[in-house]
N, C-alpha and C positions, 0 to 999 in steps of 0.2 A: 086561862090565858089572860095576861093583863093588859087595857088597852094603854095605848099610850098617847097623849096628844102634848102638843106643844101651844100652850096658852100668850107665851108673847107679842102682841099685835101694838106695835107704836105707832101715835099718830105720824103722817107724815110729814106735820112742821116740826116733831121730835128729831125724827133721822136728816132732815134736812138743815136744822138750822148752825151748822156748824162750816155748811160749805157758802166760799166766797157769792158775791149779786153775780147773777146770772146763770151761775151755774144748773139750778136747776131747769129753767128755761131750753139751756144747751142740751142738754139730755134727753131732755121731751124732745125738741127736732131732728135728734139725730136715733131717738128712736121711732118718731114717725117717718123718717127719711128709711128703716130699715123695714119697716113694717110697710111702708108703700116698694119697697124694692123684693120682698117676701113675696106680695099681690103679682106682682109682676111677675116674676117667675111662675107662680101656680098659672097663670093666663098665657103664658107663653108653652108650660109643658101643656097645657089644657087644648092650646088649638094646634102642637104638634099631635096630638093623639086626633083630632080630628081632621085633621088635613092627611093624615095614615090611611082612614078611615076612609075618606072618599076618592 
């Protein structure tokens, strides 16, 4: 069996520097704006299962 990997790993001022000032910035917020709305959910099903519970 052969193994197979994928060696491409670019820095990230490579893949980025093509997009317009700010952009990266906006990205970052609105993927911590979805990563804090992710938390949220898990803590909301989290205290529906114990509010079941008691």
């Amino acid at each position: 069996m052969t193994v197979w990997a994928w060696d491409y790993d670019p820095s990230a001022e490579y893949e980025t520097k093509v997009l317009p000032p700010g952009a990266v910035a906006e990205v970052e917020q609105l993927a911590n704006e979805l990563a804090a709305l992710g938390r949220w959910r898990d803590c909301r099903s989290s205290l529906a299962v114990v509010s079941r519970a008691a």
